[in-house]
PDB file with one MODEL, atoms N, CA, C and O in Angstrom:
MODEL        1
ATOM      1  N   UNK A   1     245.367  59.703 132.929  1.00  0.00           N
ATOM      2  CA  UNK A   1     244.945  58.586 133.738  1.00  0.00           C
ATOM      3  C   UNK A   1     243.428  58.542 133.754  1.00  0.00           C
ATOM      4  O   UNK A   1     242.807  59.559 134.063  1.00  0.00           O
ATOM      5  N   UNK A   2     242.686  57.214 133.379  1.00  0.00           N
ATOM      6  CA  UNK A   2     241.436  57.177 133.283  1.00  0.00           C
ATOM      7  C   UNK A   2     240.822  57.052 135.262  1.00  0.00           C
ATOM      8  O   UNK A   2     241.308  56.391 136.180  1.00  0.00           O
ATOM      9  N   UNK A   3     239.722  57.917 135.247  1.00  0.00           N
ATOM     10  CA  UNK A   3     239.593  57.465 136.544  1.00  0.00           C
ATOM     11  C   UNK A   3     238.745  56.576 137.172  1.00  0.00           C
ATOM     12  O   UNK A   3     238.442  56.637 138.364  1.00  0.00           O
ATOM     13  N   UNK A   4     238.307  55.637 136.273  1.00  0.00           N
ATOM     14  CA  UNK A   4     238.502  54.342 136.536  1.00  0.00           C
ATOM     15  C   UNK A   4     239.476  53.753 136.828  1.00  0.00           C
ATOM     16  O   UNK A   4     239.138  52.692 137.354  1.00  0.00           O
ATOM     17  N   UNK A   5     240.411  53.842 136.785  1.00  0.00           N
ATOM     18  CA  UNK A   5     242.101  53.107 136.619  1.00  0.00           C
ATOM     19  C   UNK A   5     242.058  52.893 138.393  1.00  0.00           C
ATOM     20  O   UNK A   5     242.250  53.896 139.080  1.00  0.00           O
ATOM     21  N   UNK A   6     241.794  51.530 139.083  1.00  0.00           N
ATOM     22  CA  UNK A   6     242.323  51.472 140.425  1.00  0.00           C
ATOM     23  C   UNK A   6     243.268  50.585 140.852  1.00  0.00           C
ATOM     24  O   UNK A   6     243.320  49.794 141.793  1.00  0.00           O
ATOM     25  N   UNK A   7     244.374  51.036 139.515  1.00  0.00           N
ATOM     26  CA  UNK A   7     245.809  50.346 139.569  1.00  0.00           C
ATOM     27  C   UNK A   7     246.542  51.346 141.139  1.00  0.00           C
ATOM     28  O   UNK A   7     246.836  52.534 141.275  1.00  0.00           O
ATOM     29  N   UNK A   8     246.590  50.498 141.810  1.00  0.00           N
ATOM     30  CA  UNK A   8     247.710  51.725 142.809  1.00  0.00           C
ATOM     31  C   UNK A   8     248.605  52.088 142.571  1.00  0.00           C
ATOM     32  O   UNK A   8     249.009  53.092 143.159  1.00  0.00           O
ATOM     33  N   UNK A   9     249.516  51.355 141.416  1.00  0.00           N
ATOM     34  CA  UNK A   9     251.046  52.086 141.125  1.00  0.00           C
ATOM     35  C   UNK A   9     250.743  53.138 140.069  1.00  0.00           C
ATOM     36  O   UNK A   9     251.699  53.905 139.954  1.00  0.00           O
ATOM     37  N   UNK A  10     249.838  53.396 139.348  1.00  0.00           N
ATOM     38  CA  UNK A  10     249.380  54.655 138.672  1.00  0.00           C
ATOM     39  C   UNK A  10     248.816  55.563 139.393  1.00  0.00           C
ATOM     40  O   UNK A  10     249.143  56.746 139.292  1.00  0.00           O
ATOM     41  N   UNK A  11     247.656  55.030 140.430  1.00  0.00           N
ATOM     42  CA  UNK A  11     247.524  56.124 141.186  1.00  0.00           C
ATOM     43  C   UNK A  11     248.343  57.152 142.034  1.00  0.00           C
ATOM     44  O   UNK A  11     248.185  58.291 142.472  1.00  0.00           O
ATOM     45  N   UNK A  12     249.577  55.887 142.044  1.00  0.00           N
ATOM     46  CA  UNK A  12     250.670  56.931 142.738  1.00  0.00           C
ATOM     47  C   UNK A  12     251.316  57.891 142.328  1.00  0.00           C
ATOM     48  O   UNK A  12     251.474  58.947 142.939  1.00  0.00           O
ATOM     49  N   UNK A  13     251.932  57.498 140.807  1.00  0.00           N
ATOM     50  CA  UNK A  13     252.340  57.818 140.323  1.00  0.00           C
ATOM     51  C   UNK A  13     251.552  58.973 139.327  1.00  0.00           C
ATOM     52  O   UNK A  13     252.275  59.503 138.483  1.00  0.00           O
ATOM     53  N   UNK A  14     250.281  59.345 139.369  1.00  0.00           N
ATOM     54  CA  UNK A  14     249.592  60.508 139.458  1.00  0.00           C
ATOM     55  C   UNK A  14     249.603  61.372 140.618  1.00  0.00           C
ATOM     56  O   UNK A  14     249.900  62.563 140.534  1.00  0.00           O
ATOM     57  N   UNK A  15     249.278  60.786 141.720  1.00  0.00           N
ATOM     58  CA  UNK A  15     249.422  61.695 142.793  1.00  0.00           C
ATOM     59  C   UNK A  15     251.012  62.229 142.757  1.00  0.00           C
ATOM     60  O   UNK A  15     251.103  63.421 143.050  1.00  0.00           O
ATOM     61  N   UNK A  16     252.279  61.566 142.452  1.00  0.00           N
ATOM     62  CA  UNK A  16     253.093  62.107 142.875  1.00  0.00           C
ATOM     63  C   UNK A  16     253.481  63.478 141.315  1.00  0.00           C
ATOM     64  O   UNK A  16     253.888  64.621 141.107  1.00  0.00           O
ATOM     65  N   UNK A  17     253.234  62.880 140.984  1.00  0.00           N
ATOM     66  CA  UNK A  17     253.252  63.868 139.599  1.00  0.00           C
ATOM     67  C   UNK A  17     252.373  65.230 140.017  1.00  0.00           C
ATOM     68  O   UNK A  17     252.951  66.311 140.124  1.00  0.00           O
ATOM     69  N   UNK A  18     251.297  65.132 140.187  1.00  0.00           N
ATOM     70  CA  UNK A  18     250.460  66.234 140.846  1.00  0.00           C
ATOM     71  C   UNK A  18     251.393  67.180 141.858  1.00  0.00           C
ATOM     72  O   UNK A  18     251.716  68.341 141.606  1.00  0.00           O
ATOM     73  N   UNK A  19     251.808  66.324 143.232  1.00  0.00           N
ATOM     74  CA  UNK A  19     252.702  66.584 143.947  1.00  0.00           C
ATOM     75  C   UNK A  19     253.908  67.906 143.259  1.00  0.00           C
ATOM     76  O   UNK A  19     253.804  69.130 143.348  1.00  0.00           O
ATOM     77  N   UNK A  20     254.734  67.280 142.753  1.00  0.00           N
ATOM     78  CA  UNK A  20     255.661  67.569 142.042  1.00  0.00           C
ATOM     79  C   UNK A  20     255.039  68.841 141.470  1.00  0.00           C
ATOM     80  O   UNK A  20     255.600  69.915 141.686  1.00  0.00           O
ATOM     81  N   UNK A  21     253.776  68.779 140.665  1.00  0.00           N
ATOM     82  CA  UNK A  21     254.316  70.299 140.370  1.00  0.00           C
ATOM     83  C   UNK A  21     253.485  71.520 141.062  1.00  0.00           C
ATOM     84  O   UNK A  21     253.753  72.708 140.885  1.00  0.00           O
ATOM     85  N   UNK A  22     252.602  71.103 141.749  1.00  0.00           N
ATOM     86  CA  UNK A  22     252.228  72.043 142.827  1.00  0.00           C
ATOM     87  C   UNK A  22     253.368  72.578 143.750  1.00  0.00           C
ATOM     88  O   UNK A  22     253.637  73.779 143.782  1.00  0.00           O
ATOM     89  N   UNK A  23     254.067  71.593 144.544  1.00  0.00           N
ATOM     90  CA  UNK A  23     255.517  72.397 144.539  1.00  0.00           C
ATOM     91  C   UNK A  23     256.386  73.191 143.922  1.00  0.00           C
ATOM     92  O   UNK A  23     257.043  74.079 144.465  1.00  0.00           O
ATOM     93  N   UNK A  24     256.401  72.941 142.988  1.00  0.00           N
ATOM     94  CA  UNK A  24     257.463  73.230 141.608  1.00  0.00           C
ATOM     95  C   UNK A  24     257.126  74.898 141.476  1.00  0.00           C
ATOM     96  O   UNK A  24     257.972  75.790 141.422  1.00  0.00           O
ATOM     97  N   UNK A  25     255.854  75.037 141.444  1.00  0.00           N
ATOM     98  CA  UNK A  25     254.829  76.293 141.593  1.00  0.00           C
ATOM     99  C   UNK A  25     255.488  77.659 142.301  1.00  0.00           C
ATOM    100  O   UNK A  25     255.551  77.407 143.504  1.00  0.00           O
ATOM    101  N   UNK A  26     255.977  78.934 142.057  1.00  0.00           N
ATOM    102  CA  UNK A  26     256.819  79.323 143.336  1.00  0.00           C
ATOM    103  C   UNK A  26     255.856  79.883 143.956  1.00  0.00           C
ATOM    104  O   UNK A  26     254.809  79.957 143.314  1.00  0.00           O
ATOM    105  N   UNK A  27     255.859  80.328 145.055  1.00  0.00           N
ATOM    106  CA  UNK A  27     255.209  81.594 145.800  1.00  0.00           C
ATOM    107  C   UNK A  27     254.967  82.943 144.858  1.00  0.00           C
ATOM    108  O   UNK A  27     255.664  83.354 143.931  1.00  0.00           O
ATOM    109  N   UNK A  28     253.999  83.375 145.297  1.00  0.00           N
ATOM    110  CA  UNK A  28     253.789  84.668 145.211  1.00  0.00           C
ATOM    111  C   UNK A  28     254.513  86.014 146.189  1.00  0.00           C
ATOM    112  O   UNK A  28     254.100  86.131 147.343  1.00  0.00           O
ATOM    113  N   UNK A  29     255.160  86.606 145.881  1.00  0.00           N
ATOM    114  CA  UNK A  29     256.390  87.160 146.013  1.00  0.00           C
ATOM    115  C   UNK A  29     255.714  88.539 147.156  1.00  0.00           C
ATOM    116  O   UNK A  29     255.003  89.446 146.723  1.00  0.00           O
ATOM    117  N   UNK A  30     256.125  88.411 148.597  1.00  0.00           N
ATOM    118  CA  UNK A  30     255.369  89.482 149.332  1.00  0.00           C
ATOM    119  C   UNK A  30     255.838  90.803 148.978  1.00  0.00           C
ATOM    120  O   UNK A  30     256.894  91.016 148.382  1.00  0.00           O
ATOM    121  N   UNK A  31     255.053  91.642 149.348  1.00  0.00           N
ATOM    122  CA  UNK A  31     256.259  93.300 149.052  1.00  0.00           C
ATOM    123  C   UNK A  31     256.786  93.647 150.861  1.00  0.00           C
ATOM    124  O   UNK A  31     256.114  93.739 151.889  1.00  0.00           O
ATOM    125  N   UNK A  32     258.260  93.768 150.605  1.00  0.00           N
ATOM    126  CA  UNK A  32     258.748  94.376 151.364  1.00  0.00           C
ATOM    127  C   UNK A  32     258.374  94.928 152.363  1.00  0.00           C
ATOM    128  O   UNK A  32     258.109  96.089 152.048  1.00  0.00           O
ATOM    129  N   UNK A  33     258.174  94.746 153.527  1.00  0.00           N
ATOM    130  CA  UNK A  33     257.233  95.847 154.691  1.00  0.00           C
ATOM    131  C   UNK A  33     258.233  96.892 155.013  1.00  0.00           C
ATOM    132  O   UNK A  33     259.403  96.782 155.379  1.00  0.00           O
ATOM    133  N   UNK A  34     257.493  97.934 154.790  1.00  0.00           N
ATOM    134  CA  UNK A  34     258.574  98.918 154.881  1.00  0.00           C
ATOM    135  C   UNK A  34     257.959  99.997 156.147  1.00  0.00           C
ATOM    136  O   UNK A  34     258.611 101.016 156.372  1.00  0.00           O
ATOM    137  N   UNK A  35     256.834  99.754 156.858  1.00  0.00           N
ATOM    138  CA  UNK A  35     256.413  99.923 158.584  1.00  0.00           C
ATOM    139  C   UNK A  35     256.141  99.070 159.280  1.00  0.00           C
ATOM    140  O   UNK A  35     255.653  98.080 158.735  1.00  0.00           O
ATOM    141  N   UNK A  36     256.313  99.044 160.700  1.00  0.00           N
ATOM    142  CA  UNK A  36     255.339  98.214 161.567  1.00  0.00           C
ATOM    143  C   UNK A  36     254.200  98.860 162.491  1.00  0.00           C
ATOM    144  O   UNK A  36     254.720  99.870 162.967  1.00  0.00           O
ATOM    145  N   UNK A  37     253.070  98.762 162.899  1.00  0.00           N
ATOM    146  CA  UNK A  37     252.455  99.176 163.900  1.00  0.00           C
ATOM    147  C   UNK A  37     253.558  99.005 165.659  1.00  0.00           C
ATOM    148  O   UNK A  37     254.745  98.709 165.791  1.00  0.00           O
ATOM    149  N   UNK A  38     252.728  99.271 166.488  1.00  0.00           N
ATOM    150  CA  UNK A  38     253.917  99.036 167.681  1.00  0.00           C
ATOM    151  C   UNK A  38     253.228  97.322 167.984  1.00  0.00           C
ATOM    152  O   UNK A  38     254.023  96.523 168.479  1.00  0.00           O
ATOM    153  N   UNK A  39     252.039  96.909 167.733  1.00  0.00           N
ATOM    154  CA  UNK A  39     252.290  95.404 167.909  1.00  0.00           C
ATOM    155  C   UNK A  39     253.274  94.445 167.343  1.00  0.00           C
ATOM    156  O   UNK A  39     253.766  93.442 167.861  1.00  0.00           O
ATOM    157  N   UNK A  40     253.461  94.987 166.130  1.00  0.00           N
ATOM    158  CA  UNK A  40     254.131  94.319 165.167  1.00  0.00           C
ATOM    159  C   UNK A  40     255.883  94.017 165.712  1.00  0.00           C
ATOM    160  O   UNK A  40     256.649  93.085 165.958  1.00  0.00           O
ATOM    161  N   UNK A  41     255.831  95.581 165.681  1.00  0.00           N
ATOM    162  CA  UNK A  41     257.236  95.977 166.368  1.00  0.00           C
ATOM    163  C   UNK A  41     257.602  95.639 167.695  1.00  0.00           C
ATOM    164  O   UNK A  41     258.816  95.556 167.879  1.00  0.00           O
ATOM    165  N   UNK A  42     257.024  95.468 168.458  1.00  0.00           N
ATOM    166  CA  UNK A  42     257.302  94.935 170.107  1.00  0.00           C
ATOM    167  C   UNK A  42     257.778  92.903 169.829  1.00  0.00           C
ATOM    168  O   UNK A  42     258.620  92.103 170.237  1.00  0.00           O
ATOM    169  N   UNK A  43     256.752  92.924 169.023  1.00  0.00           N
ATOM    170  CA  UNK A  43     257.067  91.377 168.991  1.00  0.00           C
ATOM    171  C   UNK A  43     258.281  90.938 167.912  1.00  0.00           C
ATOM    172  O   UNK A  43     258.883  89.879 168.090  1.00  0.00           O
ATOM    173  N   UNK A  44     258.538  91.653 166.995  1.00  0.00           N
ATOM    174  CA  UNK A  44     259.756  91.092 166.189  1.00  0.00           C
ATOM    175  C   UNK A  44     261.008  91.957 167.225  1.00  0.00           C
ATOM    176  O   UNK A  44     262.195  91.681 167.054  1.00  0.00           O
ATOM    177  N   UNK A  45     260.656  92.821 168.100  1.00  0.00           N
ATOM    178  CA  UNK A  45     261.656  93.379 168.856  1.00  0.00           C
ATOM    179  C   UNK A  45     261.974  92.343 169.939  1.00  0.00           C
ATOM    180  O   UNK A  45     263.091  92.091 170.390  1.00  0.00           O
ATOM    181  N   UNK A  46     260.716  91.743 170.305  1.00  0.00           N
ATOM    182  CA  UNK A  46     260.390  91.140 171.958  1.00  0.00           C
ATOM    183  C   UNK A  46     260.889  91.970 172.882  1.00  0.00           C
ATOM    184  O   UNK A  46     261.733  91.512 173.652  1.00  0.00           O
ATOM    185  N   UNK A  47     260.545  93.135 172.982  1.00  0.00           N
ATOM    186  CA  UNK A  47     260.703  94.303 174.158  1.00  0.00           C
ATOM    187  C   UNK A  47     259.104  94.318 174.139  1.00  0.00           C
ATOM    188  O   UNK A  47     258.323  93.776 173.357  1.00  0.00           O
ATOM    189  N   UNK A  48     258.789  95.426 175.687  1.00  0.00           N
ATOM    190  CA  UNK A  48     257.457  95.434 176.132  1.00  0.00           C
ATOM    191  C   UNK A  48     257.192  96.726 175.123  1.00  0.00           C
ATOM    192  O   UNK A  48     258.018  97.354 174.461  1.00  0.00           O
ATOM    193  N   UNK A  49     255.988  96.877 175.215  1.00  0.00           N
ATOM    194  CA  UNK A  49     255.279  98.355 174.591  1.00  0.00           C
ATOM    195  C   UNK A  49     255.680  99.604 175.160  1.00  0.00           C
ATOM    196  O   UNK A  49     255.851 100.658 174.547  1.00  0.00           O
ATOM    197  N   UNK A  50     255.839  99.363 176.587  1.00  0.00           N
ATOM    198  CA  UNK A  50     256.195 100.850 177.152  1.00  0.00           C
ATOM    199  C   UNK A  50     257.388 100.993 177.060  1.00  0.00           C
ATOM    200  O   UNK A  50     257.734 102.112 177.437  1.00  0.00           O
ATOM    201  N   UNK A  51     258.438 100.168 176.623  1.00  0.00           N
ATOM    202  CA  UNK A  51     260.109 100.223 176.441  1.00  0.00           C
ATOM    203  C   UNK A  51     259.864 101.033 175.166  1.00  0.00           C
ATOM    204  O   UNK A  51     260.297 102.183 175.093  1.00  0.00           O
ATOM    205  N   UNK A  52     259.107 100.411 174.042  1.00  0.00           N
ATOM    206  CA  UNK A  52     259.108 100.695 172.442  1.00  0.00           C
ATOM    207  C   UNK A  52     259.053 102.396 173.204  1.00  0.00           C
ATOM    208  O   UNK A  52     259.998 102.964 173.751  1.00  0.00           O
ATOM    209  N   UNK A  53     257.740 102.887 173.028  1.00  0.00           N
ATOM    210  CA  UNK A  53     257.523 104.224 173.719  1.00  0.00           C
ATOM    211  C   UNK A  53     258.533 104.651 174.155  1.00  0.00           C
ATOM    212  O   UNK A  53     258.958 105.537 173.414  1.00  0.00           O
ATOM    213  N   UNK A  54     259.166 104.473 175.011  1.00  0.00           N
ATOM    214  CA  UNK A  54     260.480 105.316 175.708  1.00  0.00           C
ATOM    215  C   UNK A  54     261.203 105.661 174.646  1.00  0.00           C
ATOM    216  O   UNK A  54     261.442 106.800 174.247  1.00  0.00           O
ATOM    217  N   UNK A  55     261.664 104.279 174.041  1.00  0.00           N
ATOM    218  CA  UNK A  55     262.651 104.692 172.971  1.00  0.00           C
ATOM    219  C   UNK A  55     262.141 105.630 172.039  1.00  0.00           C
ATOM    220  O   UNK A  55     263.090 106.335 171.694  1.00  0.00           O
ATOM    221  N   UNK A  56     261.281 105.919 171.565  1.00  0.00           N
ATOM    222  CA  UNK A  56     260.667 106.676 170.699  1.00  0.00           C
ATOM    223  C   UNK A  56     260.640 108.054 171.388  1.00  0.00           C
ATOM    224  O   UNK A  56     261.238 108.953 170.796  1.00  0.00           O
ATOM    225  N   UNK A  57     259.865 108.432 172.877  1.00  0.00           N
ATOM    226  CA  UNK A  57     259.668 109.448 173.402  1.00  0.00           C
ATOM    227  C   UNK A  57     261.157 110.302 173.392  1.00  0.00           C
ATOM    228  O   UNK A  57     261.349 111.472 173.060  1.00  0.00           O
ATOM    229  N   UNK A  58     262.164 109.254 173.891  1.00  0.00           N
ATOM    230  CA  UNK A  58     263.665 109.936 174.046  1.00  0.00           C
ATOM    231  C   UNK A  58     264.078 110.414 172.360  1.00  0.00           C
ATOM    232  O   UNK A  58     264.658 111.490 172.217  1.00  0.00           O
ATOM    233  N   UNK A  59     263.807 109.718 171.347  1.00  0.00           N
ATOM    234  CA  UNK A  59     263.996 109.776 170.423  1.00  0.00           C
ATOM    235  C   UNK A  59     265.330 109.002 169.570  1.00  0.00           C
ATOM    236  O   UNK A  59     265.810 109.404 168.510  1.00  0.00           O
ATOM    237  N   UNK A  60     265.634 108.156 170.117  1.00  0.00           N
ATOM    238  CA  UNK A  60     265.918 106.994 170.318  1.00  0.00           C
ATOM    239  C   UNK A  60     265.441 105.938 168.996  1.00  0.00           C
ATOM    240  O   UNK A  60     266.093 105.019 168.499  1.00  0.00           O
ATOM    241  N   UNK A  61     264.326 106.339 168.707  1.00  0.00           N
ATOM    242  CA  UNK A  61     263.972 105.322 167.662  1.00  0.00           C
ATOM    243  C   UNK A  61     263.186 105.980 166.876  1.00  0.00           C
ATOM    244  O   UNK A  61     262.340 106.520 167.588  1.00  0.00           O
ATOM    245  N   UNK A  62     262.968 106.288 165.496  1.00  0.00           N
ATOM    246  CA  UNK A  62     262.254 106.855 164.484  1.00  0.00           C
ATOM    247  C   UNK A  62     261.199 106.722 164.683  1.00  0.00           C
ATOM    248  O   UNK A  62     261.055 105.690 165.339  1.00  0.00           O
ATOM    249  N   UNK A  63     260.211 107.237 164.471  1.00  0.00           N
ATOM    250  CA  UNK A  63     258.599 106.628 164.459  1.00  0.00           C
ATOM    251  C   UNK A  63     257.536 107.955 163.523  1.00  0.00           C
ATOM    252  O   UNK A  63     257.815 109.150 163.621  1.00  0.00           O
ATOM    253  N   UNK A  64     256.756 107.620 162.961  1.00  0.00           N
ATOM    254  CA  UNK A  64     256.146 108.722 162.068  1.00  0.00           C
ATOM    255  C   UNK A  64     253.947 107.847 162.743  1.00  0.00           C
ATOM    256  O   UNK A  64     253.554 106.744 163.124  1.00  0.00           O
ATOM    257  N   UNK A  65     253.373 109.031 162.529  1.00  0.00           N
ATOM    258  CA  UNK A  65     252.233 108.723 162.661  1.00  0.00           C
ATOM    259  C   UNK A  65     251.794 109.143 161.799  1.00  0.00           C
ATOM    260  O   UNK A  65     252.156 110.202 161.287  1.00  0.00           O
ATOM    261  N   UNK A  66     250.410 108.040 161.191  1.00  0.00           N
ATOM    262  CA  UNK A  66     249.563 108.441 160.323  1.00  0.00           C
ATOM    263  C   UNK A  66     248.092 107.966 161.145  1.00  0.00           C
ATOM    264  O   UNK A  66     247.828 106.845 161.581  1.00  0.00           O
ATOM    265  N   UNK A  67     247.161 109.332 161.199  1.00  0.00           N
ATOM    266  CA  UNK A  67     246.291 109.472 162.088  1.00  0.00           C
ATOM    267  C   UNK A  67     246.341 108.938 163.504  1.00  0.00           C
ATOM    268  O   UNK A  67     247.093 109.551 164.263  1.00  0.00           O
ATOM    269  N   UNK A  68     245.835 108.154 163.877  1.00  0.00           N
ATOM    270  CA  UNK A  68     246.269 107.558 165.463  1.00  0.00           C
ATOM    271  C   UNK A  68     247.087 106.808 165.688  1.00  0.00           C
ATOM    272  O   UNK A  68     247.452 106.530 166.831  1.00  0.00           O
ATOM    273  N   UNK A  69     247.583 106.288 164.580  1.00  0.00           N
ATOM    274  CA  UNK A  69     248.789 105.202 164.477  1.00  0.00           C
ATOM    275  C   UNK A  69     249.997 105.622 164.299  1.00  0.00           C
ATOM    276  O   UNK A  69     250.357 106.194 163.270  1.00  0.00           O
ATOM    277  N   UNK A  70     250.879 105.335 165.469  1.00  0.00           N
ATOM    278  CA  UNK A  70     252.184 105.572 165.428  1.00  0.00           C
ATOM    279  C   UNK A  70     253.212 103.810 164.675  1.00  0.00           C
ATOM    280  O   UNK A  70     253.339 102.688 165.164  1.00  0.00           O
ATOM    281  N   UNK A  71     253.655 104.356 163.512  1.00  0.00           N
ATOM    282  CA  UNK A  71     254.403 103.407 162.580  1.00  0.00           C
ATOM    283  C   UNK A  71     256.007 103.936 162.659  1.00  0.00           C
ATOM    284  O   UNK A  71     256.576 105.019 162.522  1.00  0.00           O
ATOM    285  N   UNK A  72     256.436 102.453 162.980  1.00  0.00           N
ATOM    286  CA  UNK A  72     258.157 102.555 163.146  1.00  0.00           C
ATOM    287  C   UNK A  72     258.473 102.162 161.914  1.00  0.00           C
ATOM    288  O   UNK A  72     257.943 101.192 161.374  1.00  0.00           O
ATOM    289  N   UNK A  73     259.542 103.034 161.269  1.00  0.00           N
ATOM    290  CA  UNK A  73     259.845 102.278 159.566  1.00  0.00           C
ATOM    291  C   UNK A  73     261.202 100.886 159.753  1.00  0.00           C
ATOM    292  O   UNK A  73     262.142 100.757 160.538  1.00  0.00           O
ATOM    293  N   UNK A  74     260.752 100.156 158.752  1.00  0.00           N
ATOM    294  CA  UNK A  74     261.895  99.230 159.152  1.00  0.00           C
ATOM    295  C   UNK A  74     262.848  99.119 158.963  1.00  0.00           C
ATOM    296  O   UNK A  74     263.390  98.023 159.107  1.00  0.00           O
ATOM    297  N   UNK A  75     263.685 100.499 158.437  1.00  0.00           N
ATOM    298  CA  UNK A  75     265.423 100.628 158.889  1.00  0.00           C
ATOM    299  C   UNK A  75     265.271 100.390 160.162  1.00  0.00           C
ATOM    300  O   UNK A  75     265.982  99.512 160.651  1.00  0.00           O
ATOM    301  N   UNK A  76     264.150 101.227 161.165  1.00  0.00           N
ATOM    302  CA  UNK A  76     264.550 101.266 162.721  1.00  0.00           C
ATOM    303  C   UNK A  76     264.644 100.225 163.086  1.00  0.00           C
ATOM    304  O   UNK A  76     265.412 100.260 164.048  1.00  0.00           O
ATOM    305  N   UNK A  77     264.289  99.159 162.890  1.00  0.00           N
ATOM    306  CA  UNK A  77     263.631  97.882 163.499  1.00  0.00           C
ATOM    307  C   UNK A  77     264.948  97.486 162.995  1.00  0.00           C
ATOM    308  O   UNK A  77     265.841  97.665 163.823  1.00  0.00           O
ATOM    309  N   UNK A  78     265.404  96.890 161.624  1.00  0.00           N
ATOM    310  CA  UNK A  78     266.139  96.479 161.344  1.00  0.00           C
ATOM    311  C   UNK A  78     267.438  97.180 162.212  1.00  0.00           C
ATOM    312  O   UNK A  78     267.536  96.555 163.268  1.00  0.00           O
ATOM    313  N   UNK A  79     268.268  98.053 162.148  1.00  0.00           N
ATOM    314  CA  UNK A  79     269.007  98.785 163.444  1.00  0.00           C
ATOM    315  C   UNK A  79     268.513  98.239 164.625  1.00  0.00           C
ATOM    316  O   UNK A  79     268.852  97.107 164.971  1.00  0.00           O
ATOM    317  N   UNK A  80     267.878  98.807 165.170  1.00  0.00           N
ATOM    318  CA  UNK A  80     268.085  97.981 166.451  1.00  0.00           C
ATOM    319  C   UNK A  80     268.214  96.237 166.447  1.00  0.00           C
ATOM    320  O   UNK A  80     268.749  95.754 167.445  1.00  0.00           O
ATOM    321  N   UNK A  81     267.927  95.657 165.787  1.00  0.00           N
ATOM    322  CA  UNK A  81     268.036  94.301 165.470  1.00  0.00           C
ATOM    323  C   UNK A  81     270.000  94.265 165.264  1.00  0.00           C
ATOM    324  O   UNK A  81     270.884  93.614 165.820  1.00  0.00           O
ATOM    325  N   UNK A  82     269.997  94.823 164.694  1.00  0.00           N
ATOM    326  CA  UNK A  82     271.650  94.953 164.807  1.00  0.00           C
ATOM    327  C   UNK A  82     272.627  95.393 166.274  1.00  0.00           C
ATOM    328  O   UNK A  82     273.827  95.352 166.548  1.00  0.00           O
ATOM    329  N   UNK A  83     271.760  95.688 166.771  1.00  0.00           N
ATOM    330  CA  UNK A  83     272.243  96.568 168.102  1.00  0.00           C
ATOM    331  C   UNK A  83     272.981  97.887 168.238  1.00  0.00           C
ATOM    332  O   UNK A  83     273.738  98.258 169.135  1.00  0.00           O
ATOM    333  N   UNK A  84     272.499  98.638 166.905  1.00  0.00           N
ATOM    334  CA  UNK A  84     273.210  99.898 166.589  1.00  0.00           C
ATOM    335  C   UNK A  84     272.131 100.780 167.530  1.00  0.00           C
ATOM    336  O   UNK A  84     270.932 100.553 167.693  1.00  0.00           O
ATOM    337  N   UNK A  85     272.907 101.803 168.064  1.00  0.00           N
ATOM    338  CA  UNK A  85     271.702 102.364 169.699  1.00  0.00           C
ATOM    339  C   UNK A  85     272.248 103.945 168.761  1.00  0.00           C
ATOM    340  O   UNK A  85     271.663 104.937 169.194  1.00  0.00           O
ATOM    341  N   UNK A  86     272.990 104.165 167.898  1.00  0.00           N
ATOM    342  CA  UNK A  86     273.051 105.786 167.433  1.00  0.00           C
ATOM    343  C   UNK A  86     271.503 105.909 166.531  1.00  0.00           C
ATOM    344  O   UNK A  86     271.079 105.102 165.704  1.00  0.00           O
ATOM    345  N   UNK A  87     270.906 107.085 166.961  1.00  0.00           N
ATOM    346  CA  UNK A  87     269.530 107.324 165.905  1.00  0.00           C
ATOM    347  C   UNK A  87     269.605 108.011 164.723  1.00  0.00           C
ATOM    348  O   UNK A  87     268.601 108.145 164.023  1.00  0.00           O
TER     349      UNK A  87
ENDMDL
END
């Protein structure tokens, strides 16, 4: 299409073509999260922070730390999302 051309039914029909394959385009494919921090985890849980903690303190829920950060892996998350309460 010349872009001079200020035919509107070509212009459309460029834009929709454009359209078309910018969609068409897939995503870039995330990797798997395989921890959460406890922000992360409280909110895909929607329980408070000091519940998360309990469950963890009782042992109740997996949790591993790397340096100050305590990370729940996401079998746990996923399990409790199921409502399976065995650890």
């Amino acid at each position: 299409m010349d872009m001079n051309d200020t035919d509107p039914a070509a212009l459309a029909a460029a834009f929709a073509e454009f359209l078309a394959a910018r969609s068409a385009a897939p995503e870039p494919a995330q990797p798997a999260r395989t921890l959460y921090t406890i922000p992360e985890a409280v909110e895909v849980l929607r329980i408070s922070r000091a519940h998360l903690y309990n469950l963890i303190n009782r042992g109740s829920v997996k949790s591993t730390r790397l340096g100050r950060r305590v990370l729940i892996p996401a079998a746990e998350i996923e399990r409790l999302q199921r409502g399976d309460s065995a650890a």
